[in-house]
Structure formats: C-alpha cells, structure tokens
C-alpha positions as CSV (number, residue, x, y, z in Angstrom):
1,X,36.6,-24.3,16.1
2,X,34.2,-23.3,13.9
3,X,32.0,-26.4,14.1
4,X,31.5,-29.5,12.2
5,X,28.8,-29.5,8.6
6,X,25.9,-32.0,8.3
7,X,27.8,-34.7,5.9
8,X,30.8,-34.5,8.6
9,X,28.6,-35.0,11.9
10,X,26.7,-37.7,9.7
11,X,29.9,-39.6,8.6
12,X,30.7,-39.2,12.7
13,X,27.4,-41.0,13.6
14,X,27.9,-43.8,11.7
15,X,31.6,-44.7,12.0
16,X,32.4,-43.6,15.8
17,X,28.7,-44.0,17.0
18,X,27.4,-46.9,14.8
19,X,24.3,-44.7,14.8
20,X,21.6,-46.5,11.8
21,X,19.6,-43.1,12.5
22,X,19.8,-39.8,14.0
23,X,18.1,-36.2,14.3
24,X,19.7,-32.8,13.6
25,X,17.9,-30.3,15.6
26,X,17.7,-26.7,15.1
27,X,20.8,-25.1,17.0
28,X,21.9,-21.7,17.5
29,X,19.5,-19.7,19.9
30,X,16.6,-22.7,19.4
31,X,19.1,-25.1,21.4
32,X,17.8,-25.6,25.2
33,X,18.5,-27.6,27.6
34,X,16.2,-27.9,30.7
35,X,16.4,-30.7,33.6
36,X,13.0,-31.1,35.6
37,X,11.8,-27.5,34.4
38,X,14.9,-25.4,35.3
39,X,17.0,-24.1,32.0
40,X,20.7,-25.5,32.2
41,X,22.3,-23.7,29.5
42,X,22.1,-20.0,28.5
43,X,20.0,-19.8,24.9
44,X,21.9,-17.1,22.7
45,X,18.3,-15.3,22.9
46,X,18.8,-14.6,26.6
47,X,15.3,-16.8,26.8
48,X,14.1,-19.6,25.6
49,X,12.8,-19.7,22.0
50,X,9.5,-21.3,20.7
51,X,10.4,-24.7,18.7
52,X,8.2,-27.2,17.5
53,X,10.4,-30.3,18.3
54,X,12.4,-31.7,20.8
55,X,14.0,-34.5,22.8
56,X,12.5,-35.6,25.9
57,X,13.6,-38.5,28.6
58,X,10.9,-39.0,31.0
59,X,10.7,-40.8,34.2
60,X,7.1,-42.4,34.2
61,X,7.8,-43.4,38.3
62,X,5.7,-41.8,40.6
63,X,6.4,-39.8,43.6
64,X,7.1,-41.8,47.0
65,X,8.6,-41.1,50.2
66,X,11.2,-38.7,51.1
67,X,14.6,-40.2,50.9
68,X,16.8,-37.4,49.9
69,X,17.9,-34.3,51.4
70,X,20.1,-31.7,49.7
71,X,21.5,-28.2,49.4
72,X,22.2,-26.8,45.9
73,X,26.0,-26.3,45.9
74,X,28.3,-28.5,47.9
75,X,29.8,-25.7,49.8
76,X,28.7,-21.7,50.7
77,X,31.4,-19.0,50.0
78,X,30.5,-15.9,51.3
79,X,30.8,-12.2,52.3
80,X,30.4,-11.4,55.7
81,X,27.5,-9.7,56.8
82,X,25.2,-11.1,53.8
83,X,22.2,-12.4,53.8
84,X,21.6,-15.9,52.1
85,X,18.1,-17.9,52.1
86,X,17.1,-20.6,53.8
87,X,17.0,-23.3,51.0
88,X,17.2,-27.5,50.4
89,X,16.4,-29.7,48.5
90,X,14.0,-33.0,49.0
91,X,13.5,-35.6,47.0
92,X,12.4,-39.4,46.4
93,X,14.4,-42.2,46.1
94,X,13.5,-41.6,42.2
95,X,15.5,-38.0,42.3
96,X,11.9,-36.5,41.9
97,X,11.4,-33.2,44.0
98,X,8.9,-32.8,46.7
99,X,7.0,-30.1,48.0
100,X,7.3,-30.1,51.5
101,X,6.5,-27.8,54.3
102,X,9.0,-25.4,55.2
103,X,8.5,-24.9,58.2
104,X,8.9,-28.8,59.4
105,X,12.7,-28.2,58.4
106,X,14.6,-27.7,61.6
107,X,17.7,-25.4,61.0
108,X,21.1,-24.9,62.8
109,X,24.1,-23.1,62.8
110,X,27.3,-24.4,63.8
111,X,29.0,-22.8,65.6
112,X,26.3,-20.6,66.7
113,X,28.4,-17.3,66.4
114,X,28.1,-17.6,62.3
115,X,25.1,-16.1,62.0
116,X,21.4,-16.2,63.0
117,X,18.1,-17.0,61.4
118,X,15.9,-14.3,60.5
119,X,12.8,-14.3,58.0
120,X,13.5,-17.3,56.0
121,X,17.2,-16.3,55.6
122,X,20.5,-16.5,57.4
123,X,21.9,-13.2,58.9
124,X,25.8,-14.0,58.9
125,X,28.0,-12.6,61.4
126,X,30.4,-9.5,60.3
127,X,33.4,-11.0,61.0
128,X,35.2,-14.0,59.0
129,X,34.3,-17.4,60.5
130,X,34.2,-20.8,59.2
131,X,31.3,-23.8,60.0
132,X,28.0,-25.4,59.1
133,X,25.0,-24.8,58.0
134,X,22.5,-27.7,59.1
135,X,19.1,-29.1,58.2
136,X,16.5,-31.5,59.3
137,X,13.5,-32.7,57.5
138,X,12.1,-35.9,59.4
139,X,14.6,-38.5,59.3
140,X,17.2,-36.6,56.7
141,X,19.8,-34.3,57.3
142,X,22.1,-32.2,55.5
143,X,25.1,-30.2,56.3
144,X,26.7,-27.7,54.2
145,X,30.6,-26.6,55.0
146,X,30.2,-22.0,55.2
147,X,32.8,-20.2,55.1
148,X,32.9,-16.2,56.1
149,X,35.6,-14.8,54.0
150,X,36.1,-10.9,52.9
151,X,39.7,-11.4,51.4
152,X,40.0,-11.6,47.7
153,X,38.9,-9.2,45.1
154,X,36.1,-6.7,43.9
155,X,35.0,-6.5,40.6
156,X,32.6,-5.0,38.3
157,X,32.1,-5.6,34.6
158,X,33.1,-2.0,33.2
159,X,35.3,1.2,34.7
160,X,32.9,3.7,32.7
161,X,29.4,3.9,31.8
162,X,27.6,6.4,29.4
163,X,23.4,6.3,29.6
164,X,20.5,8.5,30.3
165,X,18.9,9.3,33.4
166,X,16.2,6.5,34.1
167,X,17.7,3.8,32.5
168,X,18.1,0.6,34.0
169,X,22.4,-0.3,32.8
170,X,24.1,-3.6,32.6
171,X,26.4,-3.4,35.8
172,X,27.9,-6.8,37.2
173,X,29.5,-7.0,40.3
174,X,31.2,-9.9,41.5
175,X,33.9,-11.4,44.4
176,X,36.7,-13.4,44.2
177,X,38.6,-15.1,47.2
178,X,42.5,-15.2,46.7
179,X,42.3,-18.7,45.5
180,X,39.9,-17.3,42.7
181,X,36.7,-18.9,44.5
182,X,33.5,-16.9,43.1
183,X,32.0,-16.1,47.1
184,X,28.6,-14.8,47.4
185,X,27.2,-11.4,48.9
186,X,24.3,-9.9,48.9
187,X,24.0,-6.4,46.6
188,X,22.4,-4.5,49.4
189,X,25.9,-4.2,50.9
190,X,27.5,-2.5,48.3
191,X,27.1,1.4,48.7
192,X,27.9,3.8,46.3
193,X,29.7,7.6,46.9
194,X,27.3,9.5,44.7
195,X,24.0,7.8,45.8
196,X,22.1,10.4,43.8
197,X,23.8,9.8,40.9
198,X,22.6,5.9,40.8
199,X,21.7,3.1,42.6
200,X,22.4,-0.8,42.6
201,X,19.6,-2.8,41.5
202,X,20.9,-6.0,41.8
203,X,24.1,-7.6,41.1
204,X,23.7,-7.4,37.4
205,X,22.1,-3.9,37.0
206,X,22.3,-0.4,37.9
207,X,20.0,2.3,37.5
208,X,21.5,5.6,36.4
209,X,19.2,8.4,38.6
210,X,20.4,12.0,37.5
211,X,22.1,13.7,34.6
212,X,25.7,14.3,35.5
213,X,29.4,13.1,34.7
214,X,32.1,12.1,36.6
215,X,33.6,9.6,39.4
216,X,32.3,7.7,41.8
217,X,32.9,4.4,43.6
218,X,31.4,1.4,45.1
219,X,32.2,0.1,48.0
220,X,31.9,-3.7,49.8
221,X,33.4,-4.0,53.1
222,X,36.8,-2.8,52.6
223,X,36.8,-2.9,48.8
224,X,36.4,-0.2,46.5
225,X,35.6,0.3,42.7
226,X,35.9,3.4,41.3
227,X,33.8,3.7,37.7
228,X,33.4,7.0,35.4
229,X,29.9,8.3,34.4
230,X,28.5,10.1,32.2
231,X,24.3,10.2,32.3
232,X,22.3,12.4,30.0
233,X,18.6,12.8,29.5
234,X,16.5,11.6,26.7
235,X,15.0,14.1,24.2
236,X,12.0,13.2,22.1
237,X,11.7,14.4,18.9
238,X,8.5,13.9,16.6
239,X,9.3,12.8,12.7
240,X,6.1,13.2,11.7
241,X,2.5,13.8,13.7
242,X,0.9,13.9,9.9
243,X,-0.8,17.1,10.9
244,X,0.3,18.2,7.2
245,X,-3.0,16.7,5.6
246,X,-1.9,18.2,2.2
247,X,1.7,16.4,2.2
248,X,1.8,13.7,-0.5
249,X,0.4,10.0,1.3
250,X,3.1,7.6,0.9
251,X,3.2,5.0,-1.9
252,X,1.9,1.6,-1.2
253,X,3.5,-1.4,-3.3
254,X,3.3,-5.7,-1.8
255,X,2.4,-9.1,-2.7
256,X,-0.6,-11.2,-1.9
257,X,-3.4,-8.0,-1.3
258,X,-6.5,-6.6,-2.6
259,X,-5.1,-3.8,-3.9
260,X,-8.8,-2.4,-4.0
261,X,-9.2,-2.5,-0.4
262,X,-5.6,-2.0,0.2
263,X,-4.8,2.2,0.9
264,X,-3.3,5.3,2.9
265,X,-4.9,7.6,3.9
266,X,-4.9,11.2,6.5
267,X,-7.0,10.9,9.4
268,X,-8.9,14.7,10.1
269,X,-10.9,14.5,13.1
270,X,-12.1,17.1,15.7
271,X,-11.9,14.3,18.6
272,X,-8.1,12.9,19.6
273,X,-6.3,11.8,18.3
274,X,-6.9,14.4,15.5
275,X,-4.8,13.9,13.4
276,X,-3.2,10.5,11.9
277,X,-1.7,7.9,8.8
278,X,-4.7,5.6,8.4
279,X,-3.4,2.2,6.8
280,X,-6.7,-0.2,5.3
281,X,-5.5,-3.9,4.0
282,X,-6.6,-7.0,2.8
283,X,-4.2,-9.9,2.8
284,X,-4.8,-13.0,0.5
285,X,-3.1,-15.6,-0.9
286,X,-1.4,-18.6,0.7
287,X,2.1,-17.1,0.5
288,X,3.5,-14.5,3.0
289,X,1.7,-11.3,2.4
290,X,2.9,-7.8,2.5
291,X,1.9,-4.1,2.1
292,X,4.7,-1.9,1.8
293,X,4.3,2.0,2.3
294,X,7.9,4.0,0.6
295,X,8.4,6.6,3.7
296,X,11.5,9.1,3.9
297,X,12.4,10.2,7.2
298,X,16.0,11.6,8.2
299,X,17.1,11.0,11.5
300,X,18.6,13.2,14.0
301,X,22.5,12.5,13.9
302,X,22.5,12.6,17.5
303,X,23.3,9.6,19.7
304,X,19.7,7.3,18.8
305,X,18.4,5.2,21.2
306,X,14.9,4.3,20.1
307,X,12.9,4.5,17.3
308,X,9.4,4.7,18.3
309,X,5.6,4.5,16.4
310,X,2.6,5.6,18.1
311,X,-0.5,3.3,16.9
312,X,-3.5,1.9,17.1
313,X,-4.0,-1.8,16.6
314,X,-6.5,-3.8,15.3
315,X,-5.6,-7.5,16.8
316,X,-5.1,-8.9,13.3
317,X,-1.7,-10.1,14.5
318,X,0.1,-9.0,10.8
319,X,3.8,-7.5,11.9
320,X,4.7,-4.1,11.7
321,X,8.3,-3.4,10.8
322,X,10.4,-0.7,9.0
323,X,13.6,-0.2,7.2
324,X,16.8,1.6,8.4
325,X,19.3,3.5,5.5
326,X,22.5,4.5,6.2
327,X,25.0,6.6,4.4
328,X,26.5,3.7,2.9
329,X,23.3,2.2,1.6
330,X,23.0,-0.5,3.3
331,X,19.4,-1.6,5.3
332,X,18.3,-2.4,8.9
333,X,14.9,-3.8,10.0
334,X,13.2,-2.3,13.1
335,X,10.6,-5.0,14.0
336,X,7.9,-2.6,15.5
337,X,5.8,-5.7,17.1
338,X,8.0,-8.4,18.5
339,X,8.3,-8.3,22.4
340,X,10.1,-11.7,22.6
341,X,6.7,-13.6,23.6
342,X,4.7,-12.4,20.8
343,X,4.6,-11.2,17.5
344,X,2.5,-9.0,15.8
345,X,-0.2,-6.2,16.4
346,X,-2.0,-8.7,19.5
347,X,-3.6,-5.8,20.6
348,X,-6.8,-3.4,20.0
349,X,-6.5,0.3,21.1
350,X,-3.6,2.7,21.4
351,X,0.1,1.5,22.1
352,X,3.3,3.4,22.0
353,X,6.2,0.9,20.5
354,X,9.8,1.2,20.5
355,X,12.5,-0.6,19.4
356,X,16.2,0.3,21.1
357,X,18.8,1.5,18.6
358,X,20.5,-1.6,19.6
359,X,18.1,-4.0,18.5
360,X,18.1,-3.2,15.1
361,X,19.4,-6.1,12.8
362,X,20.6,-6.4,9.2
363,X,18.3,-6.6,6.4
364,X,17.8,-9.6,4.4
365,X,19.6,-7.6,1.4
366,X,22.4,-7.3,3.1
367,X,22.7,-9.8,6.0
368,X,27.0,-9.0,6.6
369,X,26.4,-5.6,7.3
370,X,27.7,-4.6,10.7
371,X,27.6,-1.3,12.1
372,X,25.5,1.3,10.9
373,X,26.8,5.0,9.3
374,X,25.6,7.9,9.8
375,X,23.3,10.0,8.7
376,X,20.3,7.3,8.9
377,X,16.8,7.3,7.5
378,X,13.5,5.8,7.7
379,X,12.7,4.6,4.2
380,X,10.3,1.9,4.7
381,X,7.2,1.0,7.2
382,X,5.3,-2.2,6.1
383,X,3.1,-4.7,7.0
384,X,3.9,-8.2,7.1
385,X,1.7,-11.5,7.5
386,X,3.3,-14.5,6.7
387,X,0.9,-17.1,8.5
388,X,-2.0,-17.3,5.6
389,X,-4.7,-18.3,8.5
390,X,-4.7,-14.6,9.5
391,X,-5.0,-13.2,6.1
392,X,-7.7,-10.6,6.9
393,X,-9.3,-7.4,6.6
394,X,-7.9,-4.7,8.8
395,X,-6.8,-1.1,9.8
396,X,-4.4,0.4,11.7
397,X,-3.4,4.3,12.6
398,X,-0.2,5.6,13.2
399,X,-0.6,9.1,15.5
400,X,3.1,9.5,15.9
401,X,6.5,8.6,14.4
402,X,9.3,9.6,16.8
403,X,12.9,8.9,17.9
404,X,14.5,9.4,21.6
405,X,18.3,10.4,21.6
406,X,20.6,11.1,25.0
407,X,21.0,15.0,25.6
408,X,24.6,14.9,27.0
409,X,25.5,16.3,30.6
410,X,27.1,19.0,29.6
411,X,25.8,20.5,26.4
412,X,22.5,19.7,26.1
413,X,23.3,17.6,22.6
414,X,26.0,15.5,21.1
C-alpha cells in the first residue's frame, strides 16, 4: 500500500488505540530498530543514520547468575564439508547476555562421524548426515538438531556481470534444499573455472581480477552456475589540472559571505603541487551559507564511474559538492565530502575524493528526475555550511578535477 498520512494514523490512535498522546518519528532510512545492541531491521541507508530522538525500553535489573543457554537458530542446515563456528548463547534469568569463557564450554558431536572440532569451528563431514550439535556451560546445556544436506539448489543473484578489473561486485550466492530451506555453506567451497578472471570474496561479493569477457562457472559440490563477464579497466582522464593560469577564474556568486574575503584564485608555485584553483571564504550569518563557483566541464560520454576532485582541506568542516547537467537540463548533486560517518572537509592536507556515478542524486530543482542523459557536464562546485557554529575563515585548493570511466575488453572504449 502506499502507507497511511499523519491525520489518518492520528484518527487510528485515538479510536482503535485510545491513545490521549503519541509520537511520530522520523521514518524512511532514520527508522532503526536494535535489541541489546544488534540492528534487527535493515535501514534503507544500508547503515544506521544519525537521529536525534528515539524510543528506548530499558531493563534497569542487574546481571546475575547464568541461567540460560542458547544457540542462535533453532536448527543448522547445512552444506557438507563447511565450516560453521563454534557459537551459544548465555544468559541470566533476566535475558541479559554474559560474557563467559569460551573455553569452559564443553562441546560434542552426535554422532561423532558429523564432523570434528577444529580452531573454534566445526569441520563437517563430506558426506550427508543428520544429528546434534551439543553444548555445556556449567550446569546448562543446549542441543541443536544439524542436518548435512547437499540436495536442493544453487543460486546466485545475477547470470552476467559488467565491471572493471579491481572492483569489488555485488555477487550473492545462496542454497536452497528441495523443501526451499535456506542451508548454510561456507564461501570458501565454491570454486570458480576462470580463477584468474575473479575470485569469491564472500557470499555477497566478488572481485573482478582481469580484463576479459566471457563464461565462466561456479561450482559447490555438484552444483554449477554458469555467469557471463565482461571486465574492463578504468581510465583516468584529467578535466582540468588549472595549469592554464591565463584561463578566465570562475565566477563566484552565494549567500551569507564576506564577499571581500571571499575569492578564486590560480595557485603558481615552483614546489608541488604547482599548480592549482585556490578557493578563500568567509562564512557569516546565521542562515546556511554558501559560496558558489559557475564551472563548465563536459564529460567524457564514455561509461562514468566516478567523478573525482583532488584537494587540500582545511578542517573547517563546510561541504564540498557540485552540480551534474544533462542533455535534458535537468541537475544532479555530487556530494564531494560525505563518507556516510561524516560530512564535510574533516581533514587538513591532501585527499583524493570520489563520488561513484551511481551515487549521484537529483537536485533540489528537480527532485523527480530519474535517470540521467547524455552528454553530462560539470556546471557547478560550491561550498556549503549550513551549521552557523562553523562559520569561519578558510581555504581550500583543488590540484585536480578528474573522472574514471571502464575501458571495455575488447576495444579499449565504449
């Protein structure tokens, strides 16, 4: 459905849930849920985002004796020959979790033909057999049902993939029983025909190792997948190095900034870097402030994968960000300075940023805009501070504006 508005899940309160009062909180990506420090749901974000209020039940009763002891899932389905750690759970008669030493847990396997105990894991036997897995912390003990099974199905996420060589791809590889039962396995199993091709990371990733195209297949036990590649290389080519000190400096225009202490300028030095764009602001005001430099930078129609700034930071935290035309018109931001963590120019020195083709989102003048159409230019780089407590004096230097696109395995370009 497409969800309920605020008047809606108000009326709701108070007629089916005789609330007198109740809380909306931010949803969307800012919507976590997390039990005794482990994350439940899975945040839109891929991680959890930083919000300034939530909901929290707390249990103010103390630790105590061990009274529990637990596995994590009821039952272990799982590939022959895998390897699976040695893991329970202990806890008080208040569900709180204890530390407790490892290595007082007595383990056994039942029958003793399913496996044996190696390292802090359980090496299970090659063939398909069915038993228990059993543990013993003092007093407590825990059995889980196992069961050896290698009929059912292979699967990966995709038949093709299309990258560059280096780059760690999205690959997920999973195994079904014939009733549909997800079964465990361990990714180190799986080989691959072409092992120079790529290589399995774990059982979400791959990474792509050489420039080539063609078949290949992966293989666990008796199954086989067979997927199609195609793996270029990437090529980096320099927009602007601003060696050309005699090119017209690029117009400045913003809100809330001295505009006397506020300028472009060419950095000419015989030490490195030698050559530069030197950006000087002052931010003021109580509003957001903003210093915006008009740019014009066509980009190579070839298949983009980042766009990339080499700079020099001055720690003042103000955001870094630029603006994406395509032939249509319509903008995309590049946010030059957010790594999911933090924001801004956090740093002092020299960094080389780049933001993934991928990552680049609608602009605020156009927020339906979808996909982008080529040919695409860099219009805009500005500077952005919308927390007035850092409204400061600083500098910054771009040495290098560049983009990376994927040389293709056969020609050499798209």
């Amino acid at each position: 459905s497409m969800g309920i508005n605020l008047y809606d899940l108000a009326d709701f309160f108070i007629e089916y849930l005789h609330c007198d009062e109740a809380m909306n909180l931010d949803g969307g990506g800012s919507t976590t849920l997390m039990v005794r420090d482990q994350i439940r749901n899975k945040p839109s974000d891929n991680a959890p985002r930083t919000v300034a209020n939530a909901i929290l039940v707390c249990s103010t009763a103390s630790s105590d004796e061990p009274a529990r002891l637990s596995f994590p899932s009821d039952e272990l389905r799982i590939f022959p020959g895998s390897r699976h750690p040695l893991e329970v759970r202990v806890k008080d008669e208040y569900f709180n979790q204890l530390e407790v030493d490892c290595s007082n847990i007595e383990w056994k396997l039942e029958p003793s033909e399913l496996g044996e105990i190696k390292e802090e894991k359980i090496v299970f036997s090659e063939e398909e057999k069915e038993g228990y897995v059993t543990a013993k912390y003092e007093d407590l003990e825990a059995s889980l049902p196992v069961y050896l099974t290698s009929e059912g199905s292979f699967l990966i996420s995709r038949s093709s993939v299309e990258g560059y060589a280096g780059q760690k791809y999205p690959l997920e590889f999973s195994f079904k029983d014939v009733h549909n039962n997800p079964v465990t396995f361990s990714y180190e199993n799986i080989s691959v025909s072409e092992p120079d091709v790529l290589e399995v990371v774990d059982k979400e990733n791959i990474k792509l190792l050489n420039r080539g195209k063609g078949e290949l297949s992966f293989q666990l036990g008796n199954h086989k997948q067979q997927l199609d590649y195609s793996i270029g290389e990437l090529k980096k080519e320099v927009l602007d190095d601003f060696s050309d000190t005699e090119a017209p400096l690029p117009e400045i225009n913003g809100q809330n900034y001295n505009a006397d202490n506020s300028k472009v300028s060419f950095l000419s030095s015989d030490t490195e870097p030698q050559y530069g764009l030197r950006i000087d602001y002052e931010f003021e005001g109580t509003g957001t402030s903003a210093l915006y430099l008009d740019v014009d930078y066509p980009l190579p129609e070839e298949e983009l994968q980042y766009v990339g700034l080499k700079l020099k930071g001055d720690g003042n935290k103000a955001w870094l960000r630029g603006v994406l035309e395509d032939a249509d018109g319509e903008k995309f931001l590049i946010d030059f300075t957010s790594n999911g963590e933090q924001t801004g120019i956090n740093w002092t020195g020299w960094k080389e940023v780049m933001v993934a083709y991928d990552d680049v989102s609608p602009y605020w003048t156009n927020p339906e805009a979808d996909e982008m159409t080529l040919p695409l230019s860099l219009d805009t780089l500005y500077l952005v501070q919308p927390n007035p407590e850092y409204n400061v004096q600083g500098s910054i230097i771009i040495e290098e504006i560049f983009v990376e696109t994927i040389l293709s395995p056969e020609t050499g370009g798209r």
